[in-house]
C-alpha positions as CSV (number, residue, x, y, z in Angstrom):
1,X,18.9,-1.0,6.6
2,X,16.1,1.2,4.9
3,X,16.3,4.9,6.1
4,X,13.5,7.4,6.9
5,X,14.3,10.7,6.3
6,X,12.6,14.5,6.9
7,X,11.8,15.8,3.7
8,X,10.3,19.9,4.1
9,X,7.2,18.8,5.8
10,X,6.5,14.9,4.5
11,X,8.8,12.1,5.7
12,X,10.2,9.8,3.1
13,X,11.4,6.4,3.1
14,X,14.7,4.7,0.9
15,X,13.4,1.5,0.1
16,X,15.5,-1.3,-1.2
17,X,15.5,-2.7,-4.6
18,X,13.7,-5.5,-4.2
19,X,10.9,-4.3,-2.1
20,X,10.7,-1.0,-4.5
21,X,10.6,-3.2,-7.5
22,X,7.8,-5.6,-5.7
23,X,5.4,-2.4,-4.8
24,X,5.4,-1.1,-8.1
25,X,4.9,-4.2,-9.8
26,X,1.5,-4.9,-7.4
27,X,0.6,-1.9,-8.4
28,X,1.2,-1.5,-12.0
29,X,-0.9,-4.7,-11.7
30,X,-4.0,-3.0,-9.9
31,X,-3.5,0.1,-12.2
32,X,-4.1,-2.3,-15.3
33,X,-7.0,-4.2,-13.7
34,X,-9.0,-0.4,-12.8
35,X,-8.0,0.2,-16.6
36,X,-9.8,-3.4,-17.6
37,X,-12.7,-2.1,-15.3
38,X,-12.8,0.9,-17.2
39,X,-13.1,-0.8,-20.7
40,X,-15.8,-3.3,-19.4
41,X,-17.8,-0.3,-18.4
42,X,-17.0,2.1,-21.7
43,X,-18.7,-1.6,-23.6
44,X,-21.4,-1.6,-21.1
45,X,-20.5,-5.1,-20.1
46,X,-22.7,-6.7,-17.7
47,X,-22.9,-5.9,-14.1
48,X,-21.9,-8.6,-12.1
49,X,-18.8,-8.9,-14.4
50,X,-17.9,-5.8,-13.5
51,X,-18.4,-6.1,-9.7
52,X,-16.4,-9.4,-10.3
53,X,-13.4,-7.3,-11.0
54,X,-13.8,-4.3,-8.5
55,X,-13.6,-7.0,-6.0
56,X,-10.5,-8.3,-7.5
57,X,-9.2,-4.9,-7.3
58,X,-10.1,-4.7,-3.9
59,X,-8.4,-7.8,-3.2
60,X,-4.8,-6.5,-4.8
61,X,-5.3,-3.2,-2.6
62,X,-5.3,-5.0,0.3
63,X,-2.9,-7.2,-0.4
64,X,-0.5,-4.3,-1.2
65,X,-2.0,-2.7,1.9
66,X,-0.1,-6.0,3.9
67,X,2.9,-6.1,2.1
68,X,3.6,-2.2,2.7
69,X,2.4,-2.2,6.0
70,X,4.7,-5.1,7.3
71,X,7.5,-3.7,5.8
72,X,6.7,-0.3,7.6
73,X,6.5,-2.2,11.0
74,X,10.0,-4.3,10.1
75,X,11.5,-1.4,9.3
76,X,10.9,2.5,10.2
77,X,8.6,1.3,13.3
78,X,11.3,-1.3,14.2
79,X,14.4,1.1,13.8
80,X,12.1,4.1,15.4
81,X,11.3,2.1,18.6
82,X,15.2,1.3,19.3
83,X,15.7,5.2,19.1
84,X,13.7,5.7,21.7
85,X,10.9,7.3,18.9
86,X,7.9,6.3,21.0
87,X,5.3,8.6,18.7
88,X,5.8,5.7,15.5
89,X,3.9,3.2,17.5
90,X,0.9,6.1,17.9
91,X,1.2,6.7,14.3
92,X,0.8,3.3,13.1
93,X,-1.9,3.0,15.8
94,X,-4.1,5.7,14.4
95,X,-3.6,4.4,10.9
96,X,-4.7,0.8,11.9
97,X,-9.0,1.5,12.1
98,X,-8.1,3.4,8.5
99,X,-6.7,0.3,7.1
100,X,-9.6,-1.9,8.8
101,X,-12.6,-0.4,6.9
C-alpha cells in the first residue's frame, strides 16, 4: 500500500505507478489546454471561444480534483483511520468547502 511519510515540515505521499502515471497525464493534459487558451488569446480569437475552453479547463481540474481526492480517502485517510490518526478525517473535512467553490 501507498505510504505517507513526514518530510521537514510537508507530508508526502509514494504513489504507485499507475496512479502517478494517471495524474500526470490529466495534467499534462490541462497544462496543454491553458497553453491552447493562451494562443487563442495572443490571436485575439473571439470571446466565447475562449470561455469555451476555460470551462473545459475547469472541467479537467475538477475531474483531477476527484480522481486525487478519492485516492487520498482510499488510501492515507483509510490507512490513517486504522491507526487510530483521528486528525486526517478533520483535515480532509476542512479541505472539503475548498474543493466545493
Amino acid at each position: 500500500m501507498e505510504e505517507e511519510k513526514e518530510s521537514c515540515c510537508h507530508k508526502t505521499k509514494e504513489r504507485s505507478e499507475k496512479e502517478y502515471k494517471d495524474l500526470l497525464n490529466r495534467l499534462n493534459r490541462i497544462e496543454g489546454q491553458v497553453r491552447g487558451i493562451k494562443g487563442m488569446v495572443e490571436k485575439d480569437a473571439y470571446c466565447t471561444d475562449i470561455l469555451i475552453q476555460v470551462a473545459a479547463v475547469n472541467a479537467a481540474l475538477n475531474s483531477f480534483n476527484k480522481v486525487l481526492l478519492a485516492n487520498h480517502m482510499k488510501t492515507c485517510i483509510t490507512q490513517d483511520i486504522r491507526n487510530g490518526k483521528e486528525e486526517s478525517m478533520e483535515e480532509l473535512l476542512a479541505i472539503l468547502p475548498k474543493l466545493m467553490k
